[in-house]
LOPA-725924 format. One record per residue (C-alpha): residue in three letters; x, y, z. Coordinates in steps of 0.1 Angstrom, whole numbers, plus 5000, padded with zeros to 4 digits. Example, Ala and Ser with C-alpha at 12.3 -4.5 7.8 and 13.67 -1.06 7.14 Angstrom:
BEGIN
ALA512349555078
SER513749895071
This chain:
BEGIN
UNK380350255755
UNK377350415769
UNK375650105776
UNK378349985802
UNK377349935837
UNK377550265855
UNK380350385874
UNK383150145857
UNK384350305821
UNK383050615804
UNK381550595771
UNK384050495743
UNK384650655705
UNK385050445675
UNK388650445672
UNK389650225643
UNK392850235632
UNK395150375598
UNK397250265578
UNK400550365561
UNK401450455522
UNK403650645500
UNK405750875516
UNK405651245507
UNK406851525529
UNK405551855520
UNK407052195534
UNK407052215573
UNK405852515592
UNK408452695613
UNK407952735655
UNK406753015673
UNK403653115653
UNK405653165621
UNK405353005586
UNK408452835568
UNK409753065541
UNK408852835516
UNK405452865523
UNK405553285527
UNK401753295524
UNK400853085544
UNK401853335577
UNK397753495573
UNK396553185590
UNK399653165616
UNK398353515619
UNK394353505622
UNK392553585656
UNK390553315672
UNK387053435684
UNK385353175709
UNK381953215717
UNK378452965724
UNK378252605709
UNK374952665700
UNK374952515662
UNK378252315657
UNK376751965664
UNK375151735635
UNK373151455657
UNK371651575689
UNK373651335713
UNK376651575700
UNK374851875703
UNK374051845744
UNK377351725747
UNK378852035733
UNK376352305752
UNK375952045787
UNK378252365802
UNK377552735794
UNK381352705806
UNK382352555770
UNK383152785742
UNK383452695706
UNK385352875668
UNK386652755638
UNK389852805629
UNK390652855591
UNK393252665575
UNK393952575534
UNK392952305517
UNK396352265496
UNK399352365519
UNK400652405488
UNK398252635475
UNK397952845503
UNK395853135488
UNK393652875472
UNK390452755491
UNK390352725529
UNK388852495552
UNK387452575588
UNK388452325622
UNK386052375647
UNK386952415682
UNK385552325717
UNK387352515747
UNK386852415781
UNK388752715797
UNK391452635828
UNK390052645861
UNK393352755877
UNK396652935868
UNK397052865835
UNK400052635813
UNK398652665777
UNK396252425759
UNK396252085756
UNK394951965721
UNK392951635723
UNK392351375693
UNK390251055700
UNK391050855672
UNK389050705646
UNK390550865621
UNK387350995620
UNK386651075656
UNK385351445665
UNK387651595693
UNK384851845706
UNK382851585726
UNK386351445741
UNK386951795755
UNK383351825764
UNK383851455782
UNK387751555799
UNK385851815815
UNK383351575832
UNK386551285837
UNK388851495853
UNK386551765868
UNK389051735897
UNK392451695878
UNK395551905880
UNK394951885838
UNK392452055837
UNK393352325864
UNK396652395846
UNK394952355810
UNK392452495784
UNK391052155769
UNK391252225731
UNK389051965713
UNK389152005676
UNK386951825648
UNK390051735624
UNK389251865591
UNK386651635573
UNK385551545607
UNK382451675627
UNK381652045623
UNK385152145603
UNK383652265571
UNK383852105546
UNK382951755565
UNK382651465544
UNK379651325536
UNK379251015514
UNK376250835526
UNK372750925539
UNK371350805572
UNK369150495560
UNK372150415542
UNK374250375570
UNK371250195587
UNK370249925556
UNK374349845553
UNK374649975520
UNK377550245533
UNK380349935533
UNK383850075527
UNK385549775545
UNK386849455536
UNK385649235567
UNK382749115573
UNK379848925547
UNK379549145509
UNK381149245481
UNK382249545462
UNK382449575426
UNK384649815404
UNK381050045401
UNK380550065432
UNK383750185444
UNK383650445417
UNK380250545428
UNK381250605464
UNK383950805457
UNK381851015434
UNK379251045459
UNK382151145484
UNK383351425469
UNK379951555455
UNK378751595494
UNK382251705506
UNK383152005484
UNK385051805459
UNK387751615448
UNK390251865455
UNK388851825494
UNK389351475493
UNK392751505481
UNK394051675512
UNK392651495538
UNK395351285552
UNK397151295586
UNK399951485571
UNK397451775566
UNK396251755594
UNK399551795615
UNK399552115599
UNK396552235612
UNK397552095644
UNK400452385643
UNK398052685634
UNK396052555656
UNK399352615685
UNK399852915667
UNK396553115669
UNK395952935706
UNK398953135719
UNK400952855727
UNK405052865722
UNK404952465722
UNK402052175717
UNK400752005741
UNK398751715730
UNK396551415739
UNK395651175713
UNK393950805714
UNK394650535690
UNK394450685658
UNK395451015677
UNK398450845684
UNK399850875647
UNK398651235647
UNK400551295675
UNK403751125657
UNK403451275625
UNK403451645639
UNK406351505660
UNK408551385630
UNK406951715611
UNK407551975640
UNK409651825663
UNK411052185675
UNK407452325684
UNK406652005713
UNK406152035745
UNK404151755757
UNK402651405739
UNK400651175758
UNK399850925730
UNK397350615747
UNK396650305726
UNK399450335701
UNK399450305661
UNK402450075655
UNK404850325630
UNK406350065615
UNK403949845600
UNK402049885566
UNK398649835560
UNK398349455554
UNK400949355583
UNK398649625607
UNK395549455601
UNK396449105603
UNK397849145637
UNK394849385646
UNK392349135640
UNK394748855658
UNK394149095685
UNK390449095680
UNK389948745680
UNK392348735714
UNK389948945731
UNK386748735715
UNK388348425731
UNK389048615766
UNK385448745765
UNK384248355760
UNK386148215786
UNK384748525805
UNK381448415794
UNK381648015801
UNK381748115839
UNK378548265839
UNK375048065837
UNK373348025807
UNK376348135785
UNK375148185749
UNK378948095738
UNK378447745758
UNK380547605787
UNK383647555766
UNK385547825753
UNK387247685728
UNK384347585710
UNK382547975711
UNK384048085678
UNK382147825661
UNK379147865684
UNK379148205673
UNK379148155637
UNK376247895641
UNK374148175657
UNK375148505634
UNK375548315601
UNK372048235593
UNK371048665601
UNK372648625562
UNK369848545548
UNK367348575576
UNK368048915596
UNK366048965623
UNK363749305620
UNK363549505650
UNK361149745661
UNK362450045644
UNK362449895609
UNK366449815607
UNK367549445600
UNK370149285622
UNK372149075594
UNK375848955598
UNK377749245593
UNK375449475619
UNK375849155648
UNK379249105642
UNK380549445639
UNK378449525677
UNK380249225689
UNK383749395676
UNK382949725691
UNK381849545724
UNK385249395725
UNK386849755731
UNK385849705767
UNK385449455788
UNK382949645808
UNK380549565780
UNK381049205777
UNK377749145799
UNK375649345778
UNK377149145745
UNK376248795760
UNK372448935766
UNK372949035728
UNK373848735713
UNK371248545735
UNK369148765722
UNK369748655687
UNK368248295693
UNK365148425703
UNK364648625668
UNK365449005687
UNK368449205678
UNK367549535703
UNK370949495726
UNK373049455698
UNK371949775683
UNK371949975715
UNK375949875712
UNK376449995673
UNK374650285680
UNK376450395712
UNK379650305691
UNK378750475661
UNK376950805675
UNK373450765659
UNK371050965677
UNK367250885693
UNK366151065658
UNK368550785635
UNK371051055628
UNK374950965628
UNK377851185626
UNK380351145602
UNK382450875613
UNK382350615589
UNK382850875562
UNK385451075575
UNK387550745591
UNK387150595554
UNK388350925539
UNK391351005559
UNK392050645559
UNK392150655516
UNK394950895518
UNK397250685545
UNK396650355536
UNK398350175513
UNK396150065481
UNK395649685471
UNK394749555442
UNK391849345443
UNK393549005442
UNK396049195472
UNK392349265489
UNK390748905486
UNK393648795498
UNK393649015529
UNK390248915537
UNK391248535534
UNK394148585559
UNK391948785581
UNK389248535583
UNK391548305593
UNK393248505624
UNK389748565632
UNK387348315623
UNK384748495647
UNK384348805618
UNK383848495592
UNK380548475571
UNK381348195557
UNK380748265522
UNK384448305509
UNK386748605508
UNK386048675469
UNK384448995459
UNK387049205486
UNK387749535468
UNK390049795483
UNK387150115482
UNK390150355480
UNK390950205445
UNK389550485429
UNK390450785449
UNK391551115432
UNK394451135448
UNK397550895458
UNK398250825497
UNK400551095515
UNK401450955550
UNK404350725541
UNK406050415559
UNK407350355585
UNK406750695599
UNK408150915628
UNK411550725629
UNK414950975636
UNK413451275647
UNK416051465663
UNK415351705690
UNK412551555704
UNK411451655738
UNK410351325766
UNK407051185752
UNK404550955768
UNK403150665754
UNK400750435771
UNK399650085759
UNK397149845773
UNK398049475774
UNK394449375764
UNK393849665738
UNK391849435710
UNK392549735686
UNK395249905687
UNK397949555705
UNK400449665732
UNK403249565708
UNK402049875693
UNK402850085720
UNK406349925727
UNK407150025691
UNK405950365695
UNK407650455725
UNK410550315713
UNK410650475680
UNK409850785699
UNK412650765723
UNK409650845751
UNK408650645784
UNK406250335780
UNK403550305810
UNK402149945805
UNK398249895819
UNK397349545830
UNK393849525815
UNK391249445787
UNK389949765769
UNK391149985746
UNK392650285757
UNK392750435792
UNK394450815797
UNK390850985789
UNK388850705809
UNK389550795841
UNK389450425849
UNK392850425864
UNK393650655894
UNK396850565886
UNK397050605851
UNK395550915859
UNK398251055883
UNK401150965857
UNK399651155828
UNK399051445851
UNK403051415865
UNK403651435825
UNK401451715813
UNK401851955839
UNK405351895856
UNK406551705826
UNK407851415847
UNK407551075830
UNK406950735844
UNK410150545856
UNK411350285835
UNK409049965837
UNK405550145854
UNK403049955853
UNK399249985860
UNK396149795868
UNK392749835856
């Protein structure tokens, strides 16, 4: 978060995590820069030369846009790829590239993903060249950080919702939280989704699945024989899919914050928001230590302390000097994204103290370092592309499966509770043009897989450190456990030692011995 005290963390993404659905596995593309021959058309974009050149341009909100140009050094392109692998002379999309060149002799590229699903990958390679400045990864690699198509600046990018939408709250697509969602309004969002994103045919093709195919033009055009990839939390199922999908073109995953494979949507949430409400508790007891606690003195008591103070912004938000409201949903969800690292517990207890002195100005600073929003109010497109991709991974409810979900997660997690009931939960992919494509479980019997790395924090709120054992064992890779309370760590540069395996990895492919463990 960019509002942590300096010099401990550097500033987080939104990473929230995806689900899992109906399995359908299209074609795969073949290694070595060559198409399957059941796809014979689809060789032009194995083909296509990749011209880098300035950033100037490729940045929505202007936060982005100086983190993209901070180094003349940087050098962006798009890549084009097809909507409809199955249609592969039908319309194209473009995935926007940011290179940060090798400073040494060179290995190949290393692809990085941040998660979301709806996370741009430029700013992380724009970032990885700041975090490890000094790193034998980025001597030995280009940093190749790609907008996933829907994301960022790939064109088309998904765009649903205007910027005072996504201020006023009216851009919900979530279950948690206070509001409903009725049967129009779902219908209405979808509409409005694919009449500012090229289509319904765009949002049909959207998924992960897709996008591990990009992932292998993407190897292709960048020269590289094998991948070598870094993805966070949601990354991490990227990073598993083009594993179970093109097992024979790895070389290298480091996969940090793991996506459990094996779990639907439903079981994935309710142990996600377990997890949440693990690391509200930890943060209260954190909190009763401190003077003048706005949790109180006794920790087990700060859940309903915390209702008593956010419940009432339900129907008395607090207005702060910019015109936006702080209501339930906008102090609780800065609370959630606080919880992603503990650095930025100190700045969520100013927050909530805040609150009972009618201001809401910390709280924001958090949602809008979380989210992206810019000085001028404009956001990337986070929240439209995460609830895009997520529409064609997840599995659907009904809206009696979706009340329900919202019952069960108010009670793992009383701290996200309004208080007014779970009814009026709709699933806002209910009326999507196209069914889910990721399938579940995923990634289980590849064969041929090289050593992969997966690394899982003990105190991850999001993405739990069962997760991670899963993973890794699904995988067949090495598990390097990290004592600590944040969520995700490889891209940090928190850890000097979690730093010095993923290095050993990457460049020497050398993974951590059975049992390695780190400190934050």
């Amino acid at each position: 978060m960019r509002v942590s005290p300096p010099g401990r963390r550097r500033p987080l993404l939104p990473r929230l995590l995806a689900g899992a659905a109906v399995f359908v596995l299209l074609p795969a593309l073949g290694a070595c820069g060559r198409a399957d021959s059941a796809q014979p058309s689809a060789q032009k974009f194995y083909d296509q030369k990749v011209s880098f050149g300035p950033c100037t341009g490729y940045a929505k909100t202007s936060t982005d846009d100086k983190a993209v140009t901070a180094d003349p050094a940087f050098q962006c392109a798009r890549v084009e790829v097809p909507v409809d692998y199955q249609d592969p002379d039908g319309p194209t999309m473009r995935i926007a590239l940011l290179k940060v060149p090798a400073r040494g002799e060179r290995i190949g590229s290393l692809l990085l993903n941040p998660g979301g699903p709806g996370g741009p990958g430029m700013g992380m390679a724009a970032l990885g060249a700041k975090t490890f400045a000094n790193s034998p990864v980025t001597e030995r690699f280009d940093l190749i950080g790609f907008d996933p198509r829907g994301v960022g600046a790939s064109t088309p990018a998904v765009d649903c919702f205007s910027d005072a939408e996504l201020d006023t709250g009216k851009a919900a697509t979530v279950t948690v939280g206070y509001g409903t969602l009725t049967e129009q309004d779902s219908r209405r969002t979808v509409e409005r989704c694919a009449e500012g994103s090229g289509g319904k045919n765009v949002l049909a093709h959207l998924g992960t699945r897709d996008a591990a195919r990009d992932m292998d033009i993407l190897r292709a055009v960048l020269g590289d024989e094998k991948l070598s990839f870094l993805g966070q939390s949601y990354g991490t199922r990227l990073g598993a899919v083009y594993a179970e999908m093109f097992p024979q073109n790895v070389r290298a995953l480091v996969l940090d914050g793991a996506v459990d494979p094996s779990l639907g949507t439903v079981e994935r949430r309710i142990l996600q928001f377990t997890s949440f409400q693990r690391s509200f508790d930890v943060m209260a007891a954190d909190c009763a230590t401190r003077p003048d606690c706005p949790l109180g003195t006794d920790p087990a008591k700060a859940t309903e302390v915390f209702q008593s103070i956010v419940r009432p912004l339900i129907d008395q938000p607090i207005t702060v000097a910019d015109g936006r409201k702080l209501d339930f949903n906008a102090a609780y969800g800065a609370v959630t994204a606080g919880l992603y690292d503990s650095a930025v517990w100190p700045v969520l207890f100013k927050g909530i103290a805040e609150i009972k002195a009618g201001h809401g100005e910390t709280l924001f600073k958090v949602s809008d370092a979380f989210g992206g929003r810019d000085p001028e109010g404009h956001y990337p497109n986070f929240t439209e592309a995460t609830y895009a991709i997520n529409c064609l991974d997840e599995q659907r409810n009904t809206p009696a499966q979706e009340v329900d979900l919202k019952r069960r997660i108010q009670q793992v997690a009383p701290f996200t509770d309004s208080g007014r009931g779970p009814e009026g939960a709709r699933d806002p992919c209910e009326f999507w043009p196209a069914e889910p494509t990721l399938g579940y479980p995923y990634a289980a019997g590849i064969e041929g897989l090289p050593a992969t790395l997966t690394i899982s924090v003990t105190g991850d709120p999001s993405t739990p450190y069962s997760g991670g054992v899963k993973l890794a064992e699904t995988l067949g890779g090495a598990l390097l456990s990290v004592e600590g309370e944040q969520h995700t760590v490889a891209f940090s540069g928190a850890s000097p030692c979690v730093n010095q395996a993923v290095a050993d990895y990457l460049v020497d492919l050398k993974t951590p011995a059975e049992g390695a463990r780190c400190t934050l």
